[in-house]
ZASE-310327 format. One record per residue: residue number from 0; x, y, z of N, C-alpha, C in turn. Coordinates in pm, whole numbers, plus 50000, padded with zeros to 5 digits. Layout:
BEGIN
{NUM; {X; Y; Z}; {X; Y; Z}; {X; Y; Z}},
...
END
This chain:
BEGIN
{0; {53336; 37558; 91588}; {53446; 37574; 91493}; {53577; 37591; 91570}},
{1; {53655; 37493; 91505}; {53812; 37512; 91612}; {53899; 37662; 91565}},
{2; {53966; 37702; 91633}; {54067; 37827; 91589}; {54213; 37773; 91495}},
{3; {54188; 37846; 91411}; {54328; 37774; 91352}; {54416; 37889; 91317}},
{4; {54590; 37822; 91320}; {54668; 37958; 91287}; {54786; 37861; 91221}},
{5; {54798; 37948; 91108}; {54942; 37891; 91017}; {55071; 37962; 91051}},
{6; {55144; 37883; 91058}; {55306; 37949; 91090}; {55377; 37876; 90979}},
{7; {55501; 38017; 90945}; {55569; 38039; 90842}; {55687; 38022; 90876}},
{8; {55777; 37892; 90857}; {55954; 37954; 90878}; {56035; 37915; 90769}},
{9; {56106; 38068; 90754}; {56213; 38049; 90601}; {56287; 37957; 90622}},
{10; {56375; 37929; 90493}; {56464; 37786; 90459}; {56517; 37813; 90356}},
{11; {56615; 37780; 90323}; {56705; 37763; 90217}; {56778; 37615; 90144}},
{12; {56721; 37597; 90034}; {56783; 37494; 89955}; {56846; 37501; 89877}},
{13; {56923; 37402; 89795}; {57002; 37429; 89681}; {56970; 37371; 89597}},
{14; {56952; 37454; 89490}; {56924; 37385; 89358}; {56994; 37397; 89249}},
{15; {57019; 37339; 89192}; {57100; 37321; 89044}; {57208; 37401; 89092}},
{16; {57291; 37520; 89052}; {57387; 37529; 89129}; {57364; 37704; 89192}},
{17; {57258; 37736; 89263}; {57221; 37842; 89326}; {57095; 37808; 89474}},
{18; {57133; 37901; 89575}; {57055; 37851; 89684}; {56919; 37963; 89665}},
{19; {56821; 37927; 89682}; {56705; 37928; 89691}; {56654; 37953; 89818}},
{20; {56590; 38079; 89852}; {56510; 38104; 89969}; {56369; 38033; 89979}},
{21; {56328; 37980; 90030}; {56187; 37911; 90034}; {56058; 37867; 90167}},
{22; {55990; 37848; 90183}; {55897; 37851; 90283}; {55854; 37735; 90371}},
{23; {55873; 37672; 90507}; {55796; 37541; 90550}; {55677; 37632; 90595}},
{24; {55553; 37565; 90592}; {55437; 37667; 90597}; {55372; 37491; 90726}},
{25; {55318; 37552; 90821}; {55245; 37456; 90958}; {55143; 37524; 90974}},
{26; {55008; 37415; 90932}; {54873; 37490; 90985}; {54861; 37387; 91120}},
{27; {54786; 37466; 91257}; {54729; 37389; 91355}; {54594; 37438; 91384}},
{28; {54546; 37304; 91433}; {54397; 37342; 91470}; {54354; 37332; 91621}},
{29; {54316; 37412; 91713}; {54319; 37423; 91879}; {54153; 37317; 91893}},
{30; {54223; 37243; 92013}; {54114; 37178; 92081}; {54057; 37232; 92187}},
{31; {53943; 37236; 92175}; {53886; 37363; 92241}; {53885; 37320; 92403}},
{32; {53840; 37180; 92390}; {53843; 37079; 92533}; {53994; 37108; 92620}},
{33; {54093; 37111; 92478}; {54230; 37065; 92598}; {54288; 37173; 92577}},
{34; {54257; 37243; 92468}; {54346; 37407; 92450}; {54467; 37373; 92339}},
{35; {54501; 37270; 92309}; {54612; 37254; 92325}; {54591; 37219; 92142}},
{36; {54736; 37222; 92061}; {54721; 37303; 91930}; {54779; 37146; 91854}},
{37; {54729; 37118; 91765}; {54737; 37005; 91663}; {54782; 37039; 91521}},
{38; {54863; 36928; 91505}; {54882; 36981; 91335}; {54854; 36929; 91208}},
{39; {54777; 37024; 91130}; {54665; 36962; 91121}; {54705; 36975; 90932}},
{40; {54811; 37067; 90878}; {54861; 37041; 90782}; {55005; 37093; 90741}},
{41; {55078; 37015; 90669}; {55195; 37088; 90625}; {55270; 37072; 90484}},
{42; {55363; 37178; 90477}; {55428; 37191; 90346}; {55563; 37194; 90378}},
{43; {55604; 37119; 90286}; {55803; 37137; 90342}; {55883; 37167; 90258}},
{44; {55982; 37263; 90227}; {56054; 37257; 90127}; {56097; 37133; 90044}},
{45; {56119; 37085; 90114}; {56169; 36935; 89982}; {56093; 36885; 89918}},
{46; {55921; 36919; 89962}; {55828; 36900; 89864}; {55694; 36787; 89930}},
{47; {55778; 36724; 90027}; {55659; 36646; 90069}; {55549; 36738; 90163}},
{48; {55391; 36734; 90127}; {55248; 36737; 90202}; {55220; 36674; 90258}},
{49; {55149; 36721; 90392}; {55048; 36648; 90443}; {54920; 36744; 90443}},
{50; {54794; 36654; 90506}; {54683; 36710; 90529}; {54569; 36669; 90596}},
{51; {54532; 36690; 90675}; {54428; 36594; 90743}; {54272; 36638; 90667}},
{52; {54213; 36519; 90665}; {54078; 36547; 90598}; {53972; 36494; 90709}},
{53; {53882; 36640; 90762}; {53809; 36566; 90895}; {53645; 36577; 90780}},
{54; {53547; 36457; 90835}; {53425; 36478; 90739}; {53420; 36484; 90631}},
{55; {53485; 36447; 90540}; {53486; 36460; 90442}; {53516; 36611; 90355}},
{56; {53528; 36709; 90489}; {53514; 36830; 90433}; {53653; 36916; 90448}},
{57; {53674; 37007; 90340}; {53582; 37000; 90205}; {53661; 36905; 90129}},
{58; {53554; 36897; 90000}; {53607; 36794; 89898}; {53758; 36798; 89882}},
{59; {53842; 36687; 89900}; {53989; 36760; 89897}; {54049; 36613; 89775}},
{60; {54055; 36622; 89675}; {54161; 36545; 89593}; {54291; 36638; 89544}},
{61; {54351; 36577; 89617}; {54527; 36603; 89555}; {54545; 36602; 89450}},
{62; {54612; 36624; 89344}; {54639; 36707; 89188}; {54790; 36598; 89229}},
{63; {54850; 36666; 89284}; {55017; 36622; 89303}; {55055; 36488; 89400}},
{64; {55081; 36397; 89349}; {55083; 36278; 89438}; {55163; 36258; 89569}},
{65; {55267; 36412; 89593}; {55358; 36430; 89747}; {55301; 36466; 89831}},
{66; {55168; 36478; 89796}; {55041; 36509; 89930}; {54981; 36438; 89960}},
{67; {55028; 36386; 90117}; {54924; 36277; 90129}; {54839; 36342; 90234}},
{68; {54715; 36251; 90237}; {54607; 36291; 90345}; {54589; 36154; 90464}},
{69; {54518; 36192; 90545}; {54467; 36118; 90650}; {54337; 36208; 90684}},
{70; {54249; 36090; 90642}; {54105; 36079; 90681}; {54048; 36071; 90841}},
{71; {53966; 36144; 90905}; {53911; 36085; 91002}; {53781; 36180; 91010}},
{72; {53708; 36061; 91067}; {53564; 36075; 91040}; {53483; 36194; 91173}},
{73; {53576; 36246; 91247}; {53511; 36348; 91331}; {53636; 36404; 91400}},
{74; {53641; 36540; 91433}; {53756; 36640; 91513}; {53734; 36575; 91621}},
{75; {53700; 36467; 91711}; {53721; 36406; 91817}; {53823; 36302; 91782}},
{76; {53811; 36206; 91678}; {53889; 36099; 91588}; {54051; 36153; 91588}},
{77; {54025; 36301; 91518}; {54122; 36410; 91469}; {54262; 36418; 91619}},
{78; {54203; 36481; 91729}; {54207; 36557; 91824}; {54259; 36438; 91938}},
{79; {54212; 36299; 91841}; {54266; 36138; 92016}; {54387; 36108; 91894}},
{80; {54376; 36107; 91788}; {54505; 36053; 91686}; {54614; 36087; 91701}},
{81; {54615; 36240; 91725}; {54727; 36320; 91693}; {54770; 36411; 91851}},
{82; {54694; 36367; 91960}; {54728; 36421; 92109}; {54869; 36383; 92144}},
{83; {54950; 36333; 92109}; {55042; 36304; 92158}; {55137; 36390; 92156}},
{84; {55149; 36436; 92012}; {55222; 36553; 91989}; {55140; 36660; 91944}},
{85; {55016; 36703; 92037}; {55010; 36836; 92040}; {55037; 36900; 92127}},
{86; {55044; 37083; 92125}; {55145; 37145; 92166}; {55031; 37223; 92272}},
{87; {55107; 37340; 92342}; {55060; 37420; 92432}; {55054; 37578; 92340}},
{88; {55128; 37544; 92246}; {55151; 37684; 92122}; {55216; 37660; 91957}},
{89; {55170; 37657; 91864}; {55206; 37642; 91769}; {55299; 37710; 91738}},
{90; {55340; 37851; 91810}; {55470; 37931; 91786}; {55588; 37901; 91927}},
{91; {55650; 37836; 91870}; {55718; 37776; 91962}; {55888; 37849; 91915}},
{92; {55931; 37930; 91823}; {56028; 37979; 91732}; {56046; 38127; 91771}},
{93; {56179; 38188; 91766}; {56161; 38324; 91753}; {56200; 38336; 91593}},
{94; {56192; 38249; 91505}; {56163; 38265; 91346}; {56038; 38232; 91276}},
{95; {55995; 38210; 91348}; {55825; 38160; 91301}; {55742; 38359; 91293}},
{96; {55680; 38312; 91145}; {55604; 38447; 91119}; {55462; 38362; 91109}},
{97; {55339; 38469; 91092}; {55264; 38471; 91030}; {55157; 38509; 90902}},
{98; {55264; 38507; 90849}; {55219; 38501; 90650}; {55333; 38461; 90595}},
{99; {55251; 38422; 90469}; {55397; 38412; 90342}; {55514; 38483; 90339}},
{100; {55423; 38642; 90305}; {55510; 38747; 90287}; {55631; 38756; 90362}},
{101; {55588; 38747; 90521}; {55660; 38803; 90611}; {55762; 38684; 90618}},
{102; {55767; 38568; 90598}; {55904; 38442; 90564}; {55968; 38513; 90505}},
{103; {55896; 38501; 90374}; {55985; 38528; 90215}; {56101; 38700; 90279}},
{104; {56059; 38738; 90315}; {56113; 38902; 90405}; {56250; 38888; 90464}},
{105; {56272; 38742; 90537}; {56325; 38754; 90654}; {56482; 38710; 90549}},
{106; {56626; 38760; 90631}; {56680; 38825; 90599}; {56798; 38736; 90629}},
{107; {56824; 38660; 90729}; {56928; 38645; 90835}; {56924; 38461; 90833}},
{108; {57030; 38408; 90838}; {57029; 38264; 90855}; {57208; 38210; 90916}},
{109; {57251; 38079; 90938}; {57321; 38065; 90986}; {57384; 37974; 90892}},
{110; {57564; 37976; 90926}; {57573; 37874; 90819}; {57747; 37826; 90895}},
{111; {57779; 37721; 90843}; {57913; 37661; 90892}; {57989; 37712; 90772}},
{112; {58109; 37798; 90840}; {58255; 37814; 90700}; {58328; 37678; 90706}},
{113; {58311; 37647; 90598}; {58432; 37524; 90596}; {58506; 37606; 90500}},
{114; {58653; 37629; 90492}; {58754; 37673; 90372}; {58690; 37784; 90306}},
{115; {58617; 37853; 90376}; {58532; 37972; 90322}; {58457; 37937; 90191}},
{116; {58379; 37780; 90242}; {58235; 37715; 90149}; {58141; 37752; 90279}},
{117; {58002; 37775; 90242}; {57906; 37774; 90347}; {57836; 37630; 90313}},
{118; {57819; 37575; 90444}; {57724; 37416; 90452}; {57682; 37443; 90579}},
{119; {57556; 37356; 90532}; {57391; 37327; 90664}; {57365; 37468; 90703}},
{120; {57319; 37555; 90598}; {57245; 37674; 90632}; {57136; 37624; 90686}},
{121; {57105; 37730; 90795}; {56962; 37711; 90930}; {56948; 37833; 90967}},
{122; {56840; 37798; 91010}; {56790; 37943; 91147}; {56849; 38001; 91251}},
{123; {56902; 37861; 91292}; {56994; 37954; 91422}; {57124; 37898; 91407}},
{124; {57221; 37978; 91531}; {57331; 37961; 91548}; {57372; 37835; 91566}},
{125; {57278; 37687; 91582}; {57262; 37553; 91667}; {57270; 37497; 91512}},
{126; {57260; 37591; 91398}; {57256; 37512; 91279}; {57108; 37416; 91258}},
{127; {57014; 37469; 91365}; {56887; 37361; 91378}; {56879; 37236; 91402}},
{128; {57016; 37194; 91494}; {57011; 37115; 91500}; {57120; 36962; 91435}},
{129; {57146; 37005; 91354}; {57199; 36915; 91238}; {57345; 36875; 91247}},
{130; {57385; 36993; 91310}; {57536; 36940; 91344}; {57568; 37064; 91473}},
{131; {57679; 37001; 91542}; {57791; 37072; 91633}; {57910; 37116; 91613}},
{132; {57951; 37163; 91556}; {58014; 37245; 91524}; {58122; 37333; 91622}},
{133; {58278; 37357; 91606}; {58335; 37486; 91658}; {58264; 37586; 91629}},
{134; {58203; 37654; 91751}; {58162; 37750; 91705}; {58162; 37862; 91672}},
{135; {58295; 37864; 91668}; {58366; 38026; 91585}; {58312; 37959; 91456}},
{136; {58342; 37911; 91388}; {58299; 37860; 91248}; {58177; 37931; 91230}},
{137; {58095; 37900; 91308}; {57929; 37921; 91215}; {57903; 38094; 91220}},
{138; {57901; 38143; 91105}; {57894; 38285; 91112}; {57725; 38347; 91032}},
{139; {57679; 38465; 91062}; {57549; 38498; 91008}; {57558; 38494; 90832}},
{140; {57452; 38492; 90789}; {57527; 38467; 90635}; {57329; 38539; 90549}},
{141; {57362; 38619; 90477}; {57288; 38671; 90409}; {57225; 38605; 90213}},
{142; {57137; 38573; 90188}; {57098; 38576; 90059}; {57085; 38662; 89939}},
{143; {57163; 38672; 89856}; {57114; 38757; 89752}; {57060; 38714; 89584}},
{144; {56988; 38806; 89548}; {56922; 38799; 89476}; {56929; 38700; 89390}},
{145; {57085; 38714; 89349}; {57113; 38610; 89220}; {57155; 38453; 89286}},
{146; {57117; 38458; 89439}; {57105; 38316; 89457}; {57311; 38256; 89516}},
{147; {57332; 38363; 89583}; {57475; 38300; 89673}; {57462; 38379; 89796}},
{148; {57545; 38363; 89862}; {57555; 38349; 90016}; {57647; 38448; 90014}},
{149; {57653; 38562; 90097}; {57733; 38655; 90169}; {57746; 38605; 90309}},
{150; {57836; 38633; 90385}; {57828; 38661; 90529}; {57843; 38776; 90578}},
{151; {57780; 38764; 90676}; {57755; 38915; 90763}; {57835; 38947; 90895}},
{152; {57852; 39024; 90989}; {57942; 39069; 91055}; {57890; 38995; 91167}},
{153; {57972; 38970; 91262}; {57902; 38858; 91403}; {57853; 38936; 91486}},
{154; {57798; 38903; 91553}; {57662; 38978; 91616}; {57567; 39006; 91589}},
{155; {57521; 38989; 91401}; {57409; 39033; 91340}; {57256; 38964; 91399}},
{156; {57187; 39061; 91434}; {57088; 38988; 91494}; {56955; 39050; 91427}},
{157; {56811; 38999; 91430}; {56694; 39058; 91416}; {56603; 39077; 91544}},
{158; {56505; 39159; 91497}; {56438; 39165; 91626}; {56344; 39074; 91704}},
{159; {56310; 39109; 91826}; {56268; 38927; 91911}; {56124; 39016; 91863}},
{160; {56133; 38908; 91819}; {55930; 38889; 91766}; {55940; 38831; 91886}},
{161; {55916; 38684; 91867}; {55871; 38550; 91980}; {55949; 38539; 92033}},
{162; {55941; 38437; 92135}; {56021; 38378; 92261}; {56083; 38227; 92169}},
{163; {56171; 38157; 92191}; {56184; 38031; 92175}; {56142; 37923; 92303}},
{164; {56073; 37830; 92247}; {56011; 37786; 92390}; {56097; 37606; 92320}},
{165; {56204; 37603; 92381}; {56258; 37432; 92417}; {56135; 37324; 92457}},
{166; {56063; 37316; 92533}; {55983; 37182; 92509}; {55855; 37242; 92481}},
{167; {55787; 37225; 92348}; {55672; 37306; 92336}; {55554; 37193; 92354}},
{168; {55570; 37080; 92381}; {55501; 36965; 92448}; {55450; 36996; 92584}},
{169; {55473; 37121; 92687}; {55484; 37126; 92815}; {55428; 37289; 92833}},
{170; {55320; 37284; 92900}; {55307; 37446; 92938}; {55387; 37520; 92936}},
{171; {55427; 37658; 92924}; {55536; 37737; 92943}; {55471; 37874; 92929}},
{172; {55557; 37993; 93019}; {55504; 38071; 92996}; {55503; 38216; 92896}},
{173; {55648; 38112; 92834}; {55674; 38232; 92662}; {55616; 38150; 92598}},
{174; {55558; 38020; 92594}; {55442; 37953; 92487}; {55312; 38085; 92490}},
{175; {55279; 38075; 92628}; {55171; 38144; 92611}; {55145; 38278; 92564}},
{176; {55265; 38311; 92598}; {55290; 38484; 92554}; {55297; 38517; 92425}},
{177; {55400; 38402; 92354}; {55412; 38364; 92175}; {55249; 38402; 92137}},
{178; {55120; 38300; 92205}; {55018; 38263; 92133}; {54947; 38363; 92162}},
{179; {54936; 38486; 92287}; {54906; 38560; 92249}; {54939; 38681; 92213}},
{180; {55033; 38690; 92132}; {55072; 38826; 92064}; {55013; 38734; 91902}},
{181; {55029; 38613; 91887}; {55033; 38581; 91717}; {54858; 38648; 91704}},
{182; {54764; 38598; 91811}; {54621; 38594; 91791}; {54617; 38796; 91788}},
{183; {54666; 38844; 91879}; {54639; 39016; 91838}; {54708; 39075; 91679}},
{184; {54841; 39006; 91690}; {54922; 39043; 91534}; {54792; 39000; 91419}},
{185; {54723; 38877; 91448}; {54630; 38858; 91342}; {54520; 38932; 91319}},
{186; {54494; 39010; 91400}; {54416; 39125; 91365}; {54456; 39238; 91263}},
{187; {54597; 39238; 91226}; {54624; 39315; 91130}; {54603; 39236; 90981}},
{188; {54578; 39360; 90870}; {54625; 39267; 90758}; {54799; 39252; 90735}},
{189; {54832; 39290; 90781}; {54990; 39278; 90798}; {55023; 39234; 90948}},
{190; {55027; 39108; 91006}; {55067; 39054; 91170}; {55229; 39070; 91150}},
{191; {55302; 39005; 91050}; {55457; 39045; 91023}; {55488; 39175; 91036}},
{192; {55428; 39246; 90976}; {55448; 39437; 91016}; {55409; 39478; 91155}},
{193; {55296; 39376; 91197}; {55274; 39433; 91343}; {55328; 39380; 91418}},
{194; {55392; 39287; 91415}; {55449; 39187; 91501}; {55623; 39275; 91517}},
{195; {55648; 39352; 91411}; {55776; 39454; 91424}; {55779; 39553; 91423}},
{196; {55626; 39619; 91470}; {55612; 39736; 91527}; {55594; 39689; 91658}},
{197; {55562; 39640; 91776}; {55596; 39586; 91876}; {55720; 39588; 91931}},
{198; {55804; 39501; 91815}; {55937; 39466; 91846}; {56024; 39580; 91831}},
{199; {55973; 39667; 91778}; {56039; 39856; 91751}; {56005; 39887; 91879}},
{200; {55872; 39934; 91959}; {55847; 40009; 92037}; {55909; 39916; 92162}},
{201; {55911; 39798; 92202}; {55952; 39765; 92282}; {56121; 39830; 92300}},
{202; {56159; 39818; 92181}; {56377; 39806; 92175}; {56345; 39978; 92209}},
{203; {56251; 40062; 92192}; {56285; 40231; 92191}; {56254; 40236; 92363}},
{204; {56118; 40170; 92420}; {56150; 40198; 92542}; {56223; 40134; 92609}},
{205; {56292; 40010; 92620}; {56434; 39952; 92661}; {56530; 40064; 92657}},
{206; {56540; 40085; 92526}; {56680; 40173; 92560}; {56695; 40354; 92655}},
{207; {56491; 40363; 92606}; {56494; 40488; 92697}; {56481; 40450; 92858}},
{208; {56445; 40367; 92882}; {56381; 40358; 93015}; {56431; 40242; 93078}},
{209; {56439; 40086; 93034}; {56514; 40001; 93045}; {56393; 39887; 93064}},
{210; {56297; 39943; 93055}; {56189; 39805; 93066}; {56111; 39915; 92960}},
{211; {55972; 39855; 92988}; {55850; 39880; 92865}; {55733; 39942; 92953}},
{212; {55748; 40088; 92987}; {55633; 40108; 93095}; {55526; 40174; 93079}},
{213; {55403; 40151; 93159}; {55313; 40207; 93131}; {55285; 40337; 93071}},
{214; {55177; 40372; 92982}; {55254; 40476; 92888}; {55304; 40501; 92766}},
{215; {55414; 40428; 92770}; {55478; 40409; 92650}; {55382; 40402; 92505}},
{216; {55314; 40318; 92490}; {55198; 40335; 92381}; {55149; 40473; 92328}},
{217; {55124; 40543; 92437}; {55085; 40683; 92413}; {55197; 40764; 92372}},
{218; {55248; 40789; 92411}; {55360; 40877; 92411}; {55461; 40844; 92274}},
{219; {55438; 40702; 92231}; {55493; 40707; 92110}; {55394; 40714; 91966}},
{220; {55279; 40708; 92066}; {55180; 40739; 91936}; {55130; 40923; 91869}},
{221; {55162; 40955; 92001}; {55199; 41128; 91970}; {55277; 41168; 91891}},
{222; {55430; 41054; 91890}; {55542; 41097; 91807}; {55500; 41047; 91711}},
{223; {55406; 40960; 91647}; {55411; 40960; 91537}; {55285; 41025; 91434}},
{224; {55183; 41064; 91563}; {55068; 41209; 91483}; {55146; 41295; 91447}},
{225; {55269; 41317; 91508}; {55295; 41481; 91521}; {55430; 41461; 91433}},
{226; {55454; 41304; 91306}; {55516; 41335; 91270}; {55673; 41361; 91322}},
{227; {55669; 41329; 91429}; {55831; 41409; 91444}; {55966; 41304; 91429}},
{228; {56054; 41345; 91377}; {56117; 41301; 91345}; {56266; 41255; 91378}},
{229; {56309; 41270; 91537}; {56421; 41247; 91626}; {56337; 41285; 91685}},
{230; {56389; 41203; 91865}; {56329; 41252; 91982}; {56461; 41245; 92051}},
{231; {56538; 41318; 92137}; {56670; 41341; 92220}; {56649; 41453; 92283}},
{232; {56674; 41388; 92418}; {56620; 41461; 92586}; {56513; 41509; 92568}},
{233; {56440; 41444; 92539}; {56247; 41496; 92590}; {56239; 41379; 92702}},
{234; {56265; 41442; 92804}; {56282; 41323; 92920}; {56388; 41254; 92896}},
{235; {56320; 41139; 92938}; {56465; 41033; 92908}; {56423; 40934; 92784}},
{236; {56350; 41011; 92695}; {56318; 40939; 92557}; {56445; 40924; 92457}},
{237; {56505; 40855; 92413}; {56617; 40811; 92307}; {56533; 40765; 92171}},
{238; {56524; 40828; 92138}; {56428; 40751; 91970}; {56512; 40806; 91855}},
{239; {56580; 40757; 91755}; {56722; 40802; 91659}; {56596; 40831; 91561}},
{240; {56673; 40889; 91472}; {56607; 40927; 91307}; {56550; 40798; 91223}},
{241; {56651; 40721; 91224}; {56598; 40602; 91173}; {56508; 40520; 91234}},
{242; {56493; 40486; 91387}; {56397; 40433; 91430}; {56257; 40490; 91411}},
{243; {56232; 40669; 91407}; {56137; 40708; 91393}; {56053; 40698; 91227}},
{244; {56173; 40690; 91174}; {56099; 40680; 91037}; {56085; 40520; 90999}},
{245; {56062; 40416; 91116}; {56073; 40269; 91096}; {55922; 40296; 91182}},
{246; {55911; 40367; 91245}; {55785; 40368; 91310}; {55718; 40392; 91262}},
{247; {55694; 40516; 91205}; {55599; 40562; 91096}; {55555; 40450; 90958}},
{248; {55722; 40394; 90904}; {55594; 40328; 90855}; {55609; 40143; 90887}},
{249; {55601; 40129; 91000}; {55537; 40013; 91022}; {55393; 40043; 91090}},
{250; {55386; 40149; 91123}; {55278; 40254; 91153}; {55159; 40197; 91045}},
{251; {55184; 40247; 90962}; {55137; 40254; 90826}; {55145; 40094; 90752}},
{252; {55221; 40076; 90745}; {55212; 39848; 90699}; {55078; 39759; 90814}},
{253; {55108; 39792; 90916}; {55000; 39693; 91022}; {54902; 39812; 91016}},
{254; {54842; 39878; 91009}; {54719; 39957; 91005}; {54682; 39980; 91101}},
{255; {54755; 39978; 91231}; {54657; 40016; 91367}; {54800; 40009; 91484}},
{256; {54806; 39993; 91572}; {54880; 40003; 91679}; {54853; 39937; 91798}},
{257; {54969; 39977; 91890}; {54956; 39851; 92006}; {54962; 39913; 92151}},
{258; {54842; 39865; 92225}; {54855; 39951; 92358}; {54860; 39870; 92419}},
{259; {54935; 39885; 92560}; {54950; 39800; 92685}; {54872; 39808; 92802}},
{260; {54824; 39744; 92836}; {54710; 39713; 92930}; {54706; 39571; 93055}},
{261; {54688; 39643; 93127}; {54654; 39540; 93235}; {54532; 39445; 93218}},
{262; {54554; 39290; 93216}; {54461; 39203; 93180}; {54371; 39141; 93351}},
{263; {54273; 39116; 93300}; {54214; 39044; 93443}; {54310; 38954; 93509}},
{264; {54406; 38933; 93485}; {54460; 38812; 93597}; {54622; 38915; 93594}},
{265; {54580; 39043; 93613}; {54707; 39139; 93647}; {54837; 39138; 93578}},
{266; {54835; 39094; 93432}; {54906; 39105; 93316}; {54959; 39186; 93265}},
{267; {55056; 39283; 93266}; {55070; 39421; 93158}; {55111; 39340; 93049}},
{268; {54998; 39349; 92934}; {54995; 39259; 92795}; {54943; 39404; 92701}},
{269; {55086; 39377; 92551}; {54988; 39436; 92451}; {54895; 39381; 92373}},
{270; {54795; 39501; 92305}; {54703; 39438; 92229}; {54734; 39534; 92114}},
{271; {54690; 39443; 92011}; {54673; 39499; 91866}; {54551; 39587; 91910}},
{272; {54545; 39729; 91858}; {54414; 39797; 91779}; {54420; 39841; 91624}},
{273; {54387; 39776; 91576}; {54327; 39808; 91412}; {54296; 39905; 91383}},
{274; {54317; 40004; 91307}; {54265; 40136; 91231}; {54119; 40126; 91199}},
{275; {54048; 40210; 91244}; {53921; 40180; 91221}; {53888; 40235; 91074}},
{276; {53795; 40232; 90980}; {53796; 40322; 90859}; {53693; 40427; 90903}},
{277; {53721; 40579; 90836}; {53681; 40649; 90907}; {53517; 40626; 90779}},
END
């Protein structure tokens, strides 16, 4: 059985005359022979599907005619069709989540002021691509409820889940790092919550210490048995009020926590641990 993992990145369209937050959703399937990650279905905001159908399995007829499929008669068929553009990591984004939820969540997008109109909202500051732009122009720009665009103050940033990896066609070694934090985050029922409890404990020991050092796992898992609620000069720990009560409950959203550990090939890598039920 191949490993498969879906990635989530938000988008914004316009419809009738209000913009719309919405989801491109990418499933891939890993070849176990080459490692290397295929894509194996997708959904796009504008509406067009794909889907690959290997064996016939399972029974798959489309309902909606913007889904198309491609048949092939064995994951070897699958795996020589589509090698060309498979990857070394399916998370190749530092906007790529893993669930629905955690898209639909995300907060932050980019957009060009023309005459103070926003056009070619994207993910990043690059506009995704689509245009070049002065780039004083392109400022952070927020969604609300009833469907218009605020902008936000410059500098607004979120936290580094992932790495962005530029040629994800090519080994790299924030590909690999991306793929394995997504495979431990999936151990939670919440990987989006765990994936920013990570990205919390990493930014608290940065700012106490200036890297992420051994340790750290523990010592912030005390602060959050014991409840406490500011940490200032207990050593050289910096942890504010608000970060601690972001801990606690992303604590509590991913169900388990993350310790750092030295891997056989001399790695300091975290791992998800899951809450066990008692």
């Amino acid at each position: 059985m191949c490993d498969q993992i879906s990635v989530f990145f938000p988008a914004i369209i316009y419809v009738g005359n209000q913009y719309v937050q919405t989801v491109r959703q990418e499933t891939y399937l890993e070849n176990p022979a080459t490692k290397k990650w295929h894509l194996f279905q997708f959904n796009y905001p504008s509406g067009k599907s794909w889907r690959a159908i290997i064996n016939n399995k399972p029974n798959f007829c489309p309902k909606c005619p913007s889904i198309y499929v491609t048949k092939f008669e064995s994951y070897e068929q699958f795996f020589e069709a589509t090698s060309s553009k498979a990857k070394y990591s399916p998370i190749n984004s530092k906007f790529a989540y893993l669930s629905l939820m955690g898209a639909s969540r995300h907060n932050l997008f980019y957009a060009l002021d023309v005459d103070g109109k926003f056009r070619h909202i994207g993910l990043t500051q690059m506009l995704d691509g689509w245009v070049k732009p002065d780039a004083q122009k392109i400022v952070p720009v927020q969604l609300t409820p009833n469907g218009r665009i605020i902008p936000l103050p410059h500098g607004t940033t979120l936290p580094n889940r992932f790495e962005t990896v530029h040629q994800p066609l090519v080994s790299s070694k924030q590909g690999a790092n991306n793929l394995h934090l997504a495979k431990e985050a999936l151990k939670s029922d919440s990987p989006d919550g765990a994936l920013l409890l990570l990205a919390l404990m990493r930014e608290i020991s940065i700012q106490s210490f200036g890297s992420v050092l051994p340790g750290v796992d523990i010592t912030l898992g005390g602060f959050v048995d014991a409840q406490v609620q500011e940490v200032n000069n207990n050593g050289k720990w910096r942890i504010t009020a608000t970060q601690t009560r972001m801990l606690h409950c992303l604590f509590r959203e991913a169900n388990g926590w993350w310790d750092w550990i030295w891997d056989g090939n001399g790695n300091f890598r975290p791992i998800f641990q899951p809450n066990i039920p008692a």
